[in-house]
N, C-alpha and C positions, 0 to 999 in steps of 0.2 A: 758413214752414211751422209754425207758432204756436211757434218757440224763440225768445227773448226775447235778444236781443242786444246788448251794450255796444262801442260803436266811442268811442276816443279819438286824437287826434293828438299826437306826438311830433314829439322834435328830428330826425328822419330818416322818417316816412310816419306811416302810418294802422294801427292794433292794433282786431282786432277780436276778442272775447271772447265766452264763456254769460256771460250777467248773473247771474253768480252764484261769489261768494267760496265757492273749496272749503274753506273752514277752518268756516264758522259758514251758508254758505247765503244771504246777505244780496244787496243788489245793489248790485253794484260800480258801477252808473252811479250811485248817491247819491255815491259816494266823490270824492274829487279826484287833479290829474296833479299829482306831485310828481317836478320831474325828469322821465326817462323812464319812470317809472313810474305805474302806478293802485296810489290807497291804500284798503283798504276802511274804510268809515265806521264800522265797528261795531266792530274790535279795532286798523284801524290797520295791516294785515299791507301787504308794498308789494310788488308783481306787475310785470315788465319785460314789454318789448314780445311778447317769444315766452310768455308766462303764466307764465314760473318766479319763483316766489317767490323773495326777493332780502332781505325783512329782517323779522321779528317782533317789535316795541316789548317789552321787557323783560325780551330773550336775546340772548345773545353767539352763539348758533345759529340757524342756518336749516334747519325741513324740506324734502325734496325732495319738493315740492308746487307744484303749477302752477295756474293756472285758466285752462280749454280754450280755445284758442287756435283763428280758422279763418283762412287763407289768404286773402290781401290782395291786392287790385289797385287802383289810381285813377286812372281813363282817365275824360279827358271831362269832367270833373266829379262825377263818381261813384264809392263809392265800392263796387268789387265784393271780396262774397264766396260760398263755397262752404262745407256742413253736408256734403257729403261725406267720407267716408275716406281717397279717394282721388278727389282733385278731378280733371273733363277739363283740359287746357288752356284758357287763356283763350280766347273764339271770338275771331274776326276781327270786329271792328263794321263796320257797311255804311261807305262812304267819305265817303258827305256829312257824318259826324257831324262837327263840328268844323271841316268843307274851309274855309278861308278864301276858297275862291272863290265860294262859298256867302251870306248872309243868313244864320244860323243862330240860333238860342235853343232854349232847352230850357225844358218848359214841367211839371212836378210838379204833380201834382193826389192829392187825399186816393183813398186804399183804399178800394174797396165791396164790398159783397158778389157773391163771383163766385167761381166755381173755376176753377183755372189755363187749364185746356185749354177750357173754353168763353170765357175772355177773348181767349184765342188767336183762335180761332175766329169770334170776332163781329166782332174787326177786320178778320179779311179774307174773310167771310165777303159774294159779290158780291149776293145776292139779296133780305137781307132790307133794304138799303137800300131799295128800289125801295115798301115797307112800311112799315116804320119810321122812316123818313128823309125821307117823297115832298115835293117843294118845296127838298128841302135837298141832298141827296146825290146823288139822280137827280129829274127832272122832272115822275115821275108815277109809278102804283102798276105801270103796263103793261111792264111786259120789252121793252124793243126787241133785235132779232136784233142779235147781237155773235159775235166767235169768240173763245174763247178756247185760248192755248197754252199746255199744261201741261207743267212738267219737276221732276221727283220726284230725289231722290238721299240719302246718307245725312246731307246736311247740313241738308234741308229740301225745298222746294220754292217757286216760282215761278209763275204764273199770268199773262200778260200778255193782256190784253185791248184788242184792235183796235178802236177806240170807234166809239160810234155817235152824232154831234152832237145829234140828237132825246133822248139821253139828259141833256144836261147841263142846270143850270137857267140859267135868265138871267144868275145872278152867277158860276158858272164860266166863263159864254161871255165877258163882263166882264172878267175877271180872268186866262184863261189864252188865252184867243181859240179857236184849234182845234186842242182833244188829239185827238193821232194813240194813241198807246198809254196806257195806266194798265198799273197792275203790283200785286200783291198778293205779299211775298215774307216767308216764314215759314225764319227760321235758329234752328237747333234750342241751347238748348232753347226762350228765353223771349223770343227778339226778333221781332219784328214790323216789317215795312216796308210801307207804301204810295207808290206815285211815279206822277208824271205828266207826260208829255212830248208837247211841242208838234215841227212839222217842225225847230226848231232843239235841239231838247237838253231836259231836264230843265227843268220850271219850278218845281215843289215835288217835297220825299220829307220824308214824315211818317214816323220811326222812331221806336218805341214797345220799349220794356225792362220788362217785365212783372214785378214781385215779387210771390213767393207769401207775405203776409204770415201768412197764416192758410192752413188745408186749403178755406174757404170765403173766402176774403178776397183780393182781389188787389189792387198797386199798380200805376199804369202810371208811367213814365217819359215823357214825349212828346218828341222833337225835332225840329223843324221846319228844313229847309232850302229857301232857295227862290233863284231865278235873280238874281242882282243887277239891277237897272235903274234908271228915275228915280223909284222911289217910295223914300223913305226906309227904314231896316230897323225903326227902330222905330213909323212907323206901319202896316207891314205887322204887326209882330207885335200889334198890339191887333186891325187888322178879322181877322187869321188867327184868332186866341185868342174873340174877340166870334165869330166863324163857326162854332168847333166846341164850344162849350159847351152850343147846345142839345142841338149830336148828343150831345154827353158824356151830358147828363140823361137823353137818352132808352134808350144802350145800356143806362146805369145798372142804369135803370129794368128793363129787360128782363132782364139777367141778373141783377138780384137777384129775378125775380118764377120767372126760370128753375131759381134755385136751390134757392128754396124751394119751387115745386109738384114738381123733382125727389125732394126731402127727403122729403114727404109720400110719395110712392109707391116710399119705399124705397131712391130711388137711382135715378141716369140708366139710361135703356135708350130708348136711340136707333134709330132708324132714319135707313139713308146713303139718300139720295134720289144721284137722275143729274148737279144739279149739286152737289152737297159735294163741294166738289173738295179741301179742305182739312184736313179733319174726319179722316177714317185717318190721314195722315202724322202730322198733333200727337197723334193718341192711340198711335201708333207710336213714335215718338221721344221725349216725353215717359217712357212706362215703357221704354224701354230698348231697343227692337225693334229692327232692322234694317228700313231701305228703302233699294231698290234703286234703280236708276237706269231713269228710263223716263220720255217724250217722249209726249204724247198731244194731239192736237188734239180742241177740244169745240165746238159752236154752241147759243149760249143765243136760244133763237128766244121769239118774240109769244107 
């Protein structure tokens, strides 16, 4: 959310800072780890893991001064924090992250231009692949009739969609044989899942950790899980990574072209069409709303 932040590791976790010495304003990620400490580069002052200042180079005193300190976690390879005052609790991550029964990698790609709730939203967003994607994601520009089951609550919601084979392209049908369900699952605030399942079980779930680097800027996280078998892990994860890079170009492309004809006319003002199924919850949850709990069946027809 454009605050410039300094993360260092220590003899005991990960300190995450403002990048910025309260003494002189400078940025302590120029400085170095001395001990458990960060030193700022410009006078030398030395800051412990919770930001209190601990020693000033040529005084037998120390002021009670800190520099702002945010609340640490490092789950998964990540490392998380919170610019709130009063941070939620950690969420629950979906279970495949990590599962060792899993294939799994994580797969970091650079920031684009995007704002939070519409990056949300274009990942699991079922319609405009059938457009923006045709040949890659769905088969053709044509909607084939699907149903899908919706359930809403204050954790997020859910979308499972009962597939329909005419929808897949050749290298799905290749690769996963015959999906029974696909799922779209949004856990509030900034995680994203997609999954896809054959009559035996889960064959891939793509979890995506969204960073708002900027008020226009988002990073995603990707993590890919997929079903063990005889194909090796690491050549699944090049044709996996080679398979979603065009789509990457292409969301890219689209929410940065979304953000900026928004800009020009002052700012989004949206209209919710009949399938935005996702669109309310993340502008709800996101600032703070309440949603309730509520089950809805849809059919996305020709």
């Amino acid at each position: 959310m454009g605050r410039a932040l300094m993360v260092y590791r220590h003899s005991t976790g990960v300190a995450v800072f403002d990048d910025r010495c309260p003494h002189r304003n400078v940025r302590l990620s120029q400085g170095c780890v001395k001990g458990d400490a960060i030193v700022c580069p410009y006078h030398g002052w030395e800051f412990r893991p919770d930001g209190q200042c601990t020693r000033v180079p040529g005084s037998a005193s120390c002021p009670a001064v800190a520099a702002r300190s945010h609340p640490v976690t490092v789950k998964n390879g990540l490392v998380w924090t919170s610019l709130a005052e009063n941070p939620s609790p950690f969420p629950a991550l979906p279970s495949e992250i990590g599962n060792a029964a899993f294939d799994n990698y994580w797969w970091p790609v650079k920031g684009s231009t995007a704002n939070l709730a519409d990056a949300i939203e274009n990942l699991l967003d079922p319609m405009h692949s059938y457009f923006l994607h045709p040949g890659l994601v769905r088969a053709s520009r044509t909607p084939n009739s699907m149903q899908v089951d919706l359930t809403l609550g204050p954790w997020g919601c859910e979308a499972r969609y009962t597939e329909n084979r005419a929808t897949m392209t050749w290298l799905q049908r290749v690769s996963e044989g015959d999906r029974v369900h696909s799922y779209g699952r949004y856990f509030a605030p900034t995680i994203v899942q997609i999954a896809f399942e054959d009559k035996r079980g889960l064959t891939i779930a793509i979890t995506v950790i969204l960073a708002p680097e900027d008020h226009h800027r988002t990073r995603p996280y990707a993590h890919f899980a997929t079903r063990k078998g005889f194909m090796p892990a690491w050549l699944k994860r090049a044709l996996i990574t080679a398979f979603n890079l065009p789509i990457l170009f292409q969301d890219r492309a689209a929410l940065a072209d979304q953000a900026r004809n928004a800009a020009r006319f002052g700012g989004p003002d949206y209209a919710i069409g009949p399938v935005d199924f996702f669109g309310p919850t993340i502008w709800r949850l996101l600032n703070g709303k309440p949603q309730a709990e509520e089950r809805k069946t849809f059919q996305i027809t020709p």
